[in-house]
DSSP file (Angstrom, degrees, kcal/mol; ACC not computed):
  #  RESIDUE AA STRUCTURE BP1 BP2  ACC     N-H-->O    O-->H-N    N-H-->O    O-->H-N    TCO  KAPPA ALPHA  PHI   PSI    X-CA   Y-CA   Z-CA
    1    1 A X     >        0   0    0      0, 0.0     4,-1.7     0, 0.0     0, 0.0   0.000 360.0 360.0 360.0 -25.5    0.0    0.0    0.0
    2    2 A X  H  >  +     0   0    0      2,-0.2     4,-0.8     1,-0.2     0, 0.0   0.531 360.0  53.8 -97.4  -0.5    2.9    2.5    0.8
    3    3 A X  H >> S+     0   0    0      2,-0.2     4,-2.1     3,-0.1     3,-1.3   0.963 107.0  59.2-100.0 -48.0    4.8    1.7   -2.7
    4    4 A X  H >> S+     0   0    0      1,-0.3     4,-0.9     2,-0.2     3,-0.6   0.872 110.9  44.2 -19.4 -82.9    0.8    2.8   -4.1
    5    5 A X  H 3X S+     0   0    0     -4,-1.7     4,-1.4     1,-0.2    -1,-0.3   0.736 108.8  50.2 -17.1 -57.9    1.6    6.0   -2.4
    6    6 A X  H <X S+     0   0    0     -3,-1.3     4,-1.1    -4,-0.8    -2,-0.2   0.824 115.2  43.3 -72.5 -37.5    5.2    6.7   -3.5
    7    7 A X  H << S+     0   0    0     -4,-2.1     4,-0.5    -3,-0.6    -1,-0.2   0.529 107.8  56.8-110.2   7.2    4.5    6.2   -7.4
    8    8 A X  H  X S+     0   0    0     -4,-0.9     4,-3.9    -5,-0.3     5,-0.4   0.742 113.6  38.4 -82.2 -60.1    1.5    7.9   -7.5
    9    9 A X  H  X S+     0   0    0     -4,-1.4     4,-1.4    -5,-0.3    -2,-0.2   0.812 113.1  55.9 -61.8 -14.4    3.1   10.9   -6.2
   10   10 A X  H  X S+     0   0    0     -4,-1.1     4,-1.6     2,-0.2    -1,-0.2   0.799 112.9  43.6 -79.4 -33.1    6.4   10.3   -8.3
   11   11 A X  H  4 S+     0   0    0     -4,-0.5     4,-0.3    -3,-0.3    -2,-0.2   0.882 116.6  47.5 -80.9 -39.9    4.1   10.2  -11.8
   12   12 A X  H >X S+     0   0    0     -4,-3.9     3,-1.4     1,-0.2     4,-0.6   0.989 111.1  52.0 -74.0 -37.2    1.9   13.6  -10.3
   13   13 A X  H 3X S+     0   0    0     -4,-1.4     4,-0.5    -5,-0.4    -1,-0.2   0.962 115.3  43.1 -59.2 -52.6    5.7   15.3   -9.5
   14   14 A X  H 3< S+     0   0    0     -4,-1.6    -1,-0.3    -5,-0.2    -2,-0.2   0.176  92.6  89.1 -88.0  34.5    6.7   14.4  -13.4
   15   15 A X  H X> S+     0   0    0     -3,-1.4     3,-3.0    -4,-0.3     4,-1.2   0.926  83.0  50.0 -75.3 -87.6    3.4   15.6  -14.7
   16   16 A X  H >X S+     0   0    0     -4,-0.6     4,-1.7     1,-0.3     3,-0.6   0.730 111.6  52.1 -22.3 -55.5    4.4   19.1  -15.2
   17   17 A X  H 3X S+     0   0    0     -4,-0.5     4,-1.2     2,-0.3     5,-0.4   0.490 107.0  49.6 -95.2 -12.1    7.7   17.8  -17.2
   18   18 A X  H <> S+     0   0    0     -3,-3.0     6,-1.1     2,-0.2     4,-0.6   0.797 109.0  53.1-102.9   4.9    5.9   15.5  -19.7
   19   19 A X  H <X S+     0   0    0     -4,-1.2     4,-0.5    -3,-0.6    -2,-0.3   0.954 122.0  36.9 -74.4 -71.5    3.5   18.3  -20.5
   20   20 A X  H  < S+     0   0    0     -4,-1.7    -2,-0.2     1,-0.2    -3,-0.2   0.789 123.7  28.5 -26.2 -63.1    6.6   20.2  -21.1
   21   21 A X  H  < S+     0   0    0     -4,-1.2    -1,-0.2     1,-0.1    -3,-0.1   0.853 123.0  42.7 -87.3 -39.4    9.1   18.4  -22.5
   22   22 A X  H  < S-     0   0    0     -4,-0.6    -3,-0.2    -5,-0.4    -2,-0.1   0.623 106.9-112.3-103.7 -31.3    7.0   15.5  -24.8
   23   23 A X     <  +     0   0    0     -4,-0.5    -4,-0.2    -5,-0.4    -3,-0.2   0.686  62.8 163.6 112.2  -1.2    4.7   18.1  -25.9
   24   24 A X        -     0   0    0     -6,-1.1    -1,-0.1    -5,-0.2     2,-0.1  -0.054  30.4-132.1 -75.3 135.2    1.7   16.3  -23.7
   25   25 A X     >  -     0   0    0      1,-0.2     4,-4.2    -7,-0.1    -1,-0.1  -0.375  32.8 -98.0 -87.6 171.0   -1.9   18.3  -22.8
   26   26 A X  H >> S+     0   0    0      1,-0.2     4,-1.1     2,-0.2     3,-0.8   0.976 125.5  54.6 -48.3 -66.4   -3.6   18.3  -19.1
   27   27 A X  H >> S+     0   0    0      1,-0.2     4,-0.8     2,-0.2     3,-0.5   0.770 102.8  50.9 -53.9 -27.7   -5.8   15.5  -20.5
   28   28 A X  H 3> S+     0   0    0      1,-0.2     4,-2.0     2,-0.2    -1,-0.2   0.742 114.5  42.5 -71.1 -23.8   -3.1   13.2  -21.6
   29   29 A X  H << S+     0   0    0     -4,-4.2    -1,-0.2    -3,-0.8    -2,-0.2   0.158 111.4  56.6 -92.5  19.4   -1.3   13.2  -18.5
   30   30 A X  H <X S+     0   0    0     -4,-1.1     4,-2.7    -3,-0.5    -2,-0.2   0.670 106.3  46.0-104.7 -20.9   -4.2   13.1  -16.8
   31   31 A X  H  X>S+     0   0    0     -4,-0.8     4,-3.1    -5,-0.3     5,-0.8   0.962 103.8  64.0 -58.2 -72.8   -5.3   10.0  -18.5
   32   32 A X  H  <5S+     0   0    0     -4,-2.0    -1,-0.1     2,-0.2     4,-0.1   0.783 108.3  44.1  -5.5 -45.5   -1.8    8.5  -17.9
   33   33 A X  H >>5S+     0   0    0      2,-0.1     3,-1.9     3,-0.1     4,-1.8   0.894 112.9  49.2 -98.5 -52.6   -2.6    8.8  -14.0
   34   34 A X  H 3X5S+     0   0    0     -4,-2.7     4,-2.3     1,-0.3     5,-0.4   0.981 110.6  47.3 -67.2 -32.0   -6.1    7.4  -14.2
   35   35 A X  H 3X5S+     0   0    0     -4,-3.1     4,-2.4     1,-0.2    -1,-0.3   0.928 113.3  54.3 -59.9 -22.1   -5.1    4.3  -16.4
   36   36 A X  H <><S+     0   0    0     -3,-1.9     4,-0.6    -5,-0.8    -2,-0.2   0.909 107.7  46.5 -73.2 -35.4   -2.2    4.0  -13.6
   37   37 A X  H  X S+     0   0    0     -4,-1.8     4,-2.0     2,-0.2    -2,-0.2   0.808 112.2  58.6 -67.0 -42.9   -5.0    4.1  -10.7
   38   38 A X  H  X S+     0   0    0     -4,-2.3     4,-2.1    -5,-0.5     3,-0.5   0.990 102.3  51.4 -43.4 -63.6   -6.9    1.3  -13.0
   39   39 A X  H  X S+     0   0    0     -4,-2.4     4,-0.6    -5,-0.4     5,-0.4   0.885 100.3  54.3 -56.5 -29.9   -4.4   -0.6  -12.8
   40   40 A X  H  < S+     0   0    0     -4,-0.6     4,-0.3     1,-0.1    -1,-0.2   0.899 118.3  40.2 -51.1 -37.3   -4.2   -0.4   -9.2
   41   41 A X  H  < S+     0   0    0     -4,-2.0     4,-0.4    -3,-0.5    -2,-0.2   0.920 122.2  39.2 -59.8 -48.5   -8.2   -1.6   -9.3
   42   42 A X  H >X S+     0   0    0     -4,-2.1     3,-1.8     2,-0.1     4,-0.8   0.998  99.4  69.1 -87.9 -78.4   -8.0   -4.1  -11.9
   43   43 A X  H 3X S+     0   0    0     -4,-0.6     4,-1.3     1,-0.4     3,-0.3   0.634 103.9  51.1 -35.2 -83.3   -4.2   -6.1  -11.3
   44   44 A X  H 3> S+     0   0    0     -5,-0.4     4,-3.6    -4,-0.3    -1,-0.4   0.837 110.1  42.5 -34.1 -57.6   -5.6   -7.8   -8.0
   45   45 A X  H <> S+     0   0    0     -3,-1.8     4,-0.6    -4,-0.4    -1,-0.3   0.968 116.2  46.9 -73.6 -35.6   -8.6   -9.2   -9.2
   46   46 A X  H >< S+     0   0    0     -4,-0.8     3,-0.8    -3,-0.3    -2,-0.2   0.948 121.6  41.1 -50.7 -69.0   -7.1  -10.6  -12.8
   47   47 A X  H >X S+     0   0    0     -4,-1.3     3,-3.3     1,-0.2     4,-2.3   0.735  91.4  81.9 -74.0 -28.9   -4.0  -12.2  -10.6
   48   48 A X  H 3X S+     0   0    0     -4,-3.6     4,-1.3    -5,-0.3    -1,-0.2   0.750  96.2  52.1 -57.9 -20.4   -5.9  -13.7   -7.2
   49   49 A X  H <X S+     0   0    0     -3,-0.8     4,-0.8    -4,-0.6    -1,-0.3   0.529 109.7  43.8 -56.1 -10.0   -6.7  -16.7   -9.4
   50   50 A X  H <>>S+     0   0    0     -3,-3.3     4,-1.3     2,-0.2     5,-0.8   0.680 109.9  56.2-116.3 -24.2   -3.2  -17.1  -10.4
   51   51 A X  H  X5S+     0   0    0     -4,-2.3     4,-1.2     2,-0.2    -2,-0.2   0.974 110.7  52.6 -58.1 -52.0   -1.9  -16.5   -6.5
   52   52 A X  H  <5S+     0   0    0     -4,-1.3    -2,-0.2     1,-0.2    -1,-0.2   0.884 109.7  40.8 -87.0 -32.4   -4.2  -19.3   -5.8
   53   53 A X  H  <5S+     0   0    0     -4,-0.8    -1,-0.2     1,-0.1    -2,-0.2   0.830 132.9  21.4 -78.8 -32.7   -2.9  -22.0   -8.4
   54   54 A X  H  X5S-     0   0    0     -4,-1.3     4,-0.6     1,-0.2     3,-0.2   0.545 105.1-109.3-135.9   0.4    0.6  -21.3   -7.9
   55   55 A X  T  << -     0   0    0     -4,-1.2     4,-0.2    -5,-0.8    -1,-0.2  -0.231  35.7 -85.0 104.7 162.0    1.4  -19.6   -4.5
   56   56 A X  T  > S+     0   0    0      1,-0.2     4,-1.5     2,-0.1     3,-0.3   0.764 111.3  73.2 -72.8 -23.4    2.4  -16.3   -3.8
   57   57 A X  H  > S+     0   0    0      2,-0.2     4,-0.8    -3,-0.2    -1,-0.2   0.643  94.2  43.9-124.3 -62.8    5.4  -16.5   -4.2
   58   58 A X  H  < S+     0   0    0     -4,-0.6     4,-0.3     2,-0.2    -1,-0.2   0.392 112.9  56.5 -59.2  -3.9    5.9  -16.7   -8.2
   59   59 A X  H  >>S+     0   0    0     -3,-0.3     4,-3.3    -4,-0.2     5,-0.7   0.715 106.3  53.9-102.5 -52.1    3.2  -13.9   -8.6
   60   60 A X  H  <5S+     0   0    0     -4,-1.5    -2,-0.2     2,-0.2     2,-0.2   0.814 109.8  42.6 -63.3 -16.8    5.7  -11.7   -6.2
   61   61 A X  T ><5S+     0   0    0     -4,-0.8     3,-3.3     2,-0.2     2,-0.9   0.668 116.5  48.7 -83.3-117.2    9.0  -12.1   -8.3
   62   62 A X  T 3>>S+     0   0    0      1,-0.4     4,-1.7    -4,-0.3     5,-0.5   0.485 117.0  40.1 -36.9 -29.3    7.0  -11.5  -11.7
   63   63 A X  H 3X5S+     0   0    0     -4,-3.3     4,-1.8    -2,-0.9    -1,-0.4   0.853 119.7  58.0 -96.9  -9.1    5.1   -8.1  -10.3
   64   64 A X  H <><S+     0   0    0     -3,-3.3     4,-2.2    -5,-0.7    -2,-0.2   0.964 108.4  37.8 -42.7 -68.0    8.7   -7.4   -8.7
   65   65 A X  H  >5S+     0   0    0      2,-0.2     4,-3.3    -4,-0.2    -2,-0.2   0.880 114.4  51.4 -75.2 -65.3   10.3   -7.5  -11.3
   66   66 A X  H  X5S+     0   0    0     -4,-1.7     4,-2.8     2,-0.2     5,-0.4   0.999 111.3  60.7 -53.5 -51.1    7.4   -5.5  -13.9
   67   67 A X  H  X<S+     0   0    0     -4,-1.8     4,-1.0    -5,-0.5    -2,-0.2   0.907 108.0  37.9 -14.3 -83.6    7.6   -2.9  -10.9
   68   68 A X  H >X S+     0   0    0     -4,-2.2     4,-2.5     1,-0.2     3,-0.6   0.917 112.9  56.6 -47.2 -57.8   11.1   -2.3  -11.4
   69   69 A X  H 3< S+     0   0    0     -4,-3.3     4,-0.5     1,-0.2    -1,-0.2   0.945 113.4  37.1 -34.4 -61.4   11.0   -2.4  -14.9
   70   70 A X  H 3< S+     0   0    0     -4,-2.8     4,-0.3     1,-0.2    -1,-0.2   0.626 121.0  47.5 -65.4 -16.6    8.3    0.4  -15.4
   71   71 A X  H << S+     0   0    0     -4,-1.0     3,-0.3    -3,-0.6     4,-0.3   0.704  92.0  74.6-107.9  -8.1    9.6    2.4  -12.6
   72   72 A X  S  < S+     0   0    0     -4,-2.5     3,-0.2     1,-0.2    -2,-0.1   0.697  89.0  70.0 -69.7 -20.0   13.4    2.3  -13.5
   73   73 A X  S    S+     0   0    0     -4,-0.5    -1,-0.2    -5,-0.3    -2,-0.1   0.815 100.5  37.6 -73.4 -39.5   12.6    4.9  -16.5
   74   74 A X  S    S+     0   0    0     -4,-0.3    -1,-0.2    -3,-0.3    -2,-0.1   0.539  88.6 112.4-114.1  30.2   11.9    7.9  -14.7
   75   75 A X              0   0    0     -4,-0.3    -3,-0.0    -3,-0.2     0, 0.0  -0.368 360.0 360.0 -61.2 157.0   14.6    7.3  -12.0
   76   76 A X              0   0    0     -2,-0.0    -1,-0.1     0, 0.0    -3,-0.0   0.191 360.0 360.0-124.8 360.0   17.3   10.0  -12.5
């Protein structure tokens, strides 16, 4: 729940700069954060069938790992 926290506020901080720099309106980076909150909605209920066939444990490496991926790009 606190990593929920941290990368919502790391996407609203770089808001400003992809309206700036990429050329992007209020609405597209506003979409950007609500498809990011979706995901937040949606992810659980698509994976708790796959937590139950094969443990938590292989579901926490693979969203580990997409985490990092997606979030290693706007590290500086």
């Amino acid at each position: 729940m606190v990593a929920t926290n941290w990368n919502t506020g790391a996407y609203a901080i770089g808001e400003g700069s992809l309206q700036r720099d990429i050329g992007g309106t209020a609405l597209r980076t506003a979409a950007g954060f609500g498809i990011y909150v979706w995901g937040f909605a949606l992810f659980p209920l698509l994976s708790s069938g796959v937590s139950e066939d094969l443990g938590r444990r292989p579901l926490y490496i693979v969203t580990g790992l997409l985490y990092w991926l997606f979030y290693f790009p706007i590290a500086k």
